[in-house]
C-alpha positions in Angstrom: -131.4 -34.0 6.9 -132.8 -37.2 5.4 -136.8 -37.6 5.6 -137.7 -40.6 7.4 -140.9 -42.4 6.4 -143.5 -42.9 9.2 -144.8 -46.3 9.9 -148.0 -47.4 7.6 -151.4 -46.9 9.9 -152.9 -50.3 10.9 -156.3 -50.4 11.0 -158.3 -52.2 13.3 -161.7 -53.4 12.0 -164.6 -52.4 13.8 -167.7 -53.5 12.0 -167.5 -57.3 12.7 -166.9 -59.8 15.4 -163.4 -60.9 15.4 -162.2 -64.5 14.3 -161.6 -67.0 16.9 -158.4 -69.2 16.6 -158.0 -72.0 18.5 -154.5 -72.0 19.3 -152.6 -75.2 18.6 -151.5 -77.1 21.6 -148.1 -77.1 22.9 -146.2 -80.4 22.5 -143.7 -80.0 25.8 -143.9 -78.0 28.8 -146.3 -76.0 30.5 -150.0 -75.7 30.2 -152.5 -78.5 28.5 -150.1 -80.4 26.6 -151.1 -83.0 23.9 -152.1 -85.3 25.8 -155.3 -84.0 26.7 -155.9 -82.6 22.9 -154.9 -85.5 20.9 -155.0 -88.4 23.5 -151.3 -89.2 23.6 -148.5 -88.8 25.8 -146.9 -85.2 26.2 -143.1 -85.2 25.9 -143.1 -84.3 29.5 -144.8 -87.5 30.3 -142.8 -89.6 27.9 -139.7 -88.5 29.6 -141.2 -89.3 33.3 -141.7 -92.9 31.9 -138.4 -93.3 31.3 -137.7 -92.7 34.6 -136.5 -95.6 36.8 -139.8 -96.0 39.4 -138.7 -95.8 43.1 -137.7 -99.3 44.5 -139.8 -98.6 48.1 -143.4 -96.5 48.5 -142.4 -93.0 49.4 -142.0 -92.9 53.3 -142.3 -89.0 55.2 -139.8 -87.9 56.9 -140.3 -84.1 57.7 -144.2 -82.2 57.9 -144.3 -78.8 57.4 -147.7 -77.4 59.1 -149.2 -74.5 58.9 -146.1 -72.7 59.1 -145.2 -69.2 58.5 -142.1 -67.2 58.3 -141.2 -63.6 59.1 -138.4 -61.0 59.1 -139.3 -58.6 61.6 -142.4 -57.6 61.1 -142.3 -58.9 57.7 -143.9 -62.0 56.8 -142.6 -63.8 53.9 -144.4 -67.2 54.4 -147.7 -67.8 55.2 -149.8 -70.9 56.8 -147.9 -73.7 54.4 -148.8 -77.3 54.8 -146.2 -79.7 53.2 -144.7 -83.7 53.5 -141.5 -84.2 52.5 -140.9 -87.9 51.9 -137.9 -90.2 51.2 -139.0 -91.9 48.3 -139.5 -88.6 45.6 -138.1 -85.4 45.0 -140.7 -82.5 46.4 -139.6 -79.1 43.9 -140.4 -75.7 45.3 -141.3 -73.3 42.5 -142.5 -69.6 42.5 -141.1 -66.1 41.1 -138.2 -64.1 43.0 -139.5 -62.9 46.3 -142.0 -65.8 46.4 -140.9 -67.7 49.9 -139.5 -70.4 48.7 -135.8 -70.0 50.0 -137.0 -68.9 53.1 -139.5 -72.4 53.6 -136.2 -74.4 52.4 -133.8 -72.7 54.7 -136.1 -73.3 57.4 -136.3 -76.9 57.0 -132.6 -77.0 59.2 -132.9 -74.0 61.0 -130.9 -71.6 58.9 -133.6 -69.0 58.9 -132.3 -68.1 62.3 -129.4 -66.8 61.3 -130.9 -63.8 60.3 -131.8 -61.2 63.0 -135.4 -61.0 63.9 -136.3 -63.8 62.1 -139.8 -65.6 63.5 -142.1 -68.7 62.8 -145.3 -69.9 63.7 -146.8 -73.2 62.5 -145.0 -77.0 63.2 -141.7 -78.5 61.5 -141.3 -81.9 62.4 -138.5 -84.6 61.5 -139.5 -87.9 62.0 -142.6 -86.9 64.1 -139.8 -84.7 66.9 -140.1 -80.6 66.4 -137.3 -79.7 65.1 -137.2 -76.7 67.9 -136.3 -80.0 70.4 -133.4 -81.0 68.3 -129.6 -79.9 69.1 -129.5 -77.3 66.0 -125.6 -79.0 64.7 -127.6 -82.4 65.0 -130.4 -81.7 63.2 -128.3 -80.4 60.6 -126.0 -83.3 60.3 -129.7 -84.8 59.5 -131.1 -82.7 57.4 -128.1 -80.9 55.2 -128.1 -78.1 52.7 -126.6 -78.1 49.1 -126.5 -73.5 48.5 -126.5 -72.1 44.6 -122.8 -71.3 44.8 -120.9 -74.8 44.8 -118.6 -74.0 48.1 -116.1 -76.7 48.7 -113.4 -76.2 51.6 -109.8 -74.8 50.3 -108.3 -78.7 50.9 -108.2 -81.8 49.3 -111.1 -83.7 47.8 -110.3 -86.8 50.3 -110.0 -84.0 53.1 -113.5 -82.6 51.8 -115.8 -85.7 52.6 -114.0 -86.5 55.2 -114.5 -83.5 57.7 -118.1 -84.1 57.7 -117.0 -87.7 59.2 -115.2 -86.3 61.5 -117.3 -84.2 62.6 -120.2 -86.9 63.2 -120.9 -87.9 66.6 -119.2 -90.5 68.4 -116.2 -90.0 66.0 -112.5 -88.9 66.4 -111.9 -85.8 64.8 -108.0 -87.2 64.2 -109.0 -90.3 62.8 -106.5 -92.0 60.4 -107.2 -92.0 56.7 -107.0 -95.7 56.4 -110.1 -95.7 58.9 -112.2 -93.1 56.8 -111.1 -93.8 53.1 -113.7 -96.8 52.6 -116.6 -93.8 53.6 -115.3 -90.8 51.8 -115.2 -93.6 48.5 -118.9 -94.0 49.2 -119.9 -91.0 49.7 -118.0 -90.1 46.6 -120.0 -93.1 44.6 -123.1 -91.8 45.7 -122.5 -88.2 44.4 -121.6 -89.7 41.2 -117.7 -88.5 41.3 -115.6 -91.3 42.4 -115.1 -92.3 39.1 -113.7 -89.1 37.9 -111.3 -88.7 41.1 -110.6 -92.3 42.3 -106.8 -91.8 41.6 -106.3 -88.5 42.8 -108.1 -87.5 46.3 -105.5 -85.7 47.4 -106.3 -83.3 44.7 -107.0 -79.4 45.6 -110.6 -79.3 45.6 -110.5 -75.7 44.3 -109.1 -77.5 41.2 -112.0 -79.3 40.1 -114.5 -78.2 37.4 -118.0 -76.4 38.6 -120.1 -79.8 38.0 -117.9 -81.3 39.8 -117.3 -79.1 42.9 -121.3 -79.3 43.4 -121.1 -82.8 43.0 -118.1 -82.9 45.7 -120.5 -80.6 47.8 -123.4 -83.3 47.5 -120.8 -86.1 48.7 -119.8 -84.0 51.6 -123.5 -83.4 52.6 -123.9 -87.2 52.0 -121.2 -88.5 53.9 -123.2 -86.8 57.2 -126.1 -90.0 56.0 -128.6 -87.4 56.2 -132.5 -88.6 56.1 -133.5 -85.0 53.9 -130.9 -83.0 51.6 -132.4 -79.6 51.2 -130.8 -78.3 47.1 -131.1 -75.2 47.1 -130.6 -73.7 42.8 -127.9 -76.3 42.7 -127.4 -75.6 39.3 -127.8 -72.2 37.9 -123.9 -71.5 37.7 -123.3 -74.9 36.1 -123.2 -75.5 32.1 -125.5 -78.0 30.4 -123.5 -80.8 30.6 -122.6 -80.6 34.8 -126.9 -79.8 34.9 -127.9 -83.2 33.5 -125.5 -85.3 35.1 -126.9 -83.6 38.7 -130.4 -84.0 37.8 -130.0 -87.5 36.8 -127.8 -87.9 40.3 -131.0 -86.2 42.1 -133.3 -88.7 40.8 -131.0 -91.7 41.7 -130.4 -90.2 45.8 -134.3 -90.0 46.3 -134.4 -93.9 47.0 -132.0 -93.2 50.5 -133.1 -89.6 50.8 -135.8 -87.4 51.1 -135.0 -84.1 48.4 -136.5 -81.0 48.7 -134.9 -78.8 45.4 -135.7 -75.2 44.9 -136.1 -73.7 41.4 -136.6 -71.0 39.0 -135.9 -74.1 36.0 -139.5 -75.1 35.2 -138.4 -77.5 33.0 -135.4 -79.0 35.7 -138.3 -79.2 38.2 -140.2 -80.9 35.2 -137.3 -83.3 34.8 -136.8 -83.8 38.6 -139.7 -83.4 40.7 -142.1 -86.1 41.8 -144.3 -83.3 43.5 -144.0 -80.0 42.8 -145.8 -76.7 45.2 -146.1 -73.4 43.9 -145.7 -70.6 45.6 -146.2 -67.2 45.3 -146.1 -64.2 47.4 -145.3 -66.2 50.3 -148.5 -67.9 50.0 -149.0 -72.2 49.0 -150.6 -71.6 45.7 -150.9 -75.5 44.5 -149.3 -78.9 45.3 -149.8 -81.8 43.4 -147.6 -84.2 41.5 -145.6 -83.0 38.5 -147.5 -84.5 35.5 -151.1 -82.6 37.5 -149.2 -79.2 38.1 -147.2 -78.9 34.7 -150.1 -80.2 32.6 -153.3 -79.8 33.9 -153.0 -77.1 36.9 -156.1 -76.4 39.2 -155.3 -72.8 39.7 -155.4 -69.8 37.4 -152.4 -68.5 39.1 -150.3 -71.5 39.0 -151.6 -71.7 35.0 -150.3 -68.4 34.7 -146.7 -69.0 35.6 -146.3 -71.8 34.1 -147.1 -70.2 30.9 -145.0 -67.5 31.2 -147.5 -64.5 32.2 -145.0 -63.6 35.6 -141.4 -64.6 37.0 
């Protein structure tokens, strides 16, 4: 049998005080970036510049107060205070398990779908509980975009169009002539016309992943909701589909109010105007992007961001 050769001993010296390194600062990301070392813009930063400002002041639409969440006797979310304003994208970040799902799916009621589901606190839209609203018409007002793109086994015209149909006040058999100038905006604003404009009656199925979430985003669209809830809208797309939905996310928060959940730190980076970290259920910190990312208040939230948990 052939002698292996143990690993050498390291030593660990004992007889004077260790050497303290100042570690160098990152240049993108998380934690105290360059700017506040050197004085100049972090890469994060630079990149927000860039970003076309918001054409109107940020306006609320929803108010999340004091509200928690349960399953059964289980309580997932607990006593969270958040706007959600048209105007800027509000990112919902935490570790698996950390509430954020639950708070989103909340937001239009799904959370009752789940047996024993409970909430205490106030969700408001527009200043109305949302308990007082008709549950299909506060969804047509505030609509969901899930993880899993999930467009309808018909065409891409037939796609956008069933969420006209089913608005109020309209004919479920109305003629394609009548709806075609609406499914074509919707379509624009989701950033896909372009790419389908010659072939709507193409099998949705057919269409790349980017492009069936981008289909989904037209169909939640075409309901002219005031929030659109995103829920991972990304993590089964490539590179490519991600940038050209983030860069569609930014562009939708001057009719819409976003509310985006993910595990990306650097999408919510990219996307976010405000960002609230959760964990265990609980609001950890809320604060603009550039303040959370860069120069976060709490040791928890400095944790994550750095990679300690998640």
């Amino acid at each position: 049998m052939e002698r292996l050769t143990p690993p050498p001993v390291r030593r660990i010296a004992t007889d004077r005080h260790p050497r303290v390194v100042t570690p160098t600062p990152p240049v993108d990301g998380a934690g105290n970036g360059a700017s506040e070392v050197t004085g100049t813009p972090s890469a994060l930063a630079r990149r927000r510049a860039a970003r076309p400002a918001a054409a109107y002041p940020p306006e609320e639409r929803m108010r999340i107060e004091s509200v928690s969440l349960a399953y059964g006797e289980k309580w997932v979310v607990r006593d969270v205070s958040l706007p959600v304003r048209r105007g800027e994208v509000l990112g919902l970040i935490g570790a698996s398990g950390s509430g954020k799902t639950t708070l989103l799916r909340s937001l239009n009621r799904l959370t009752e779908i789940t047996a024993g589901a409970g909430r205490a606190g106030r969700i408001t839209l527009d200043g109305e509980e949302i308990h007082e609203i008709e549950v299909n018409a506060l969804r047509r007002r505030v609509t969901m975009v899930f993880q899993q793109p999930n467009p309808f086994p018909m065409s891409i015209f037939e796609n956008v169009a069933y969420a006209l149909r089913e608005a109020p006040g309209r004919r479920r058999r109305a003629r394609r002539a009548t709806l075609e100038p609406e499914v074509r905006e919707a379509l624009r604003r989701a950033g896909l016309h372009e790419e389908v404009a010659e072939d709507l009656d193409r099998p949705a199925l057919s269409l790349s992943g980017g492009q069936q979430q981008r289909l989904c985003i037209a169909r939640a669209l075409a309901a002219d909701p005031e929030v659109l809830l995103l829920d991972e809208p990304c993590s089964a797309l490539d590179p490519i589909s991600t940038a050209v939905i983030e860069e569609l996310i930014v562009e939708l928060r001057e009719s819409v109010a976003i509310v985006i959940v993910t595990h990306n730190l650097q999408q919510a980076q990219r996307v976010a105007d405000h960002v609230a970290f959760m964990h265990l259920g609980e609001l950890v910190e809320y604060g603009t992007a550039e303040q959370v990312f860069e120069q976060p208040r709490q040791q928890r939230t400095r944790d994550y961001i750095g990679g300690a948990f998640g």
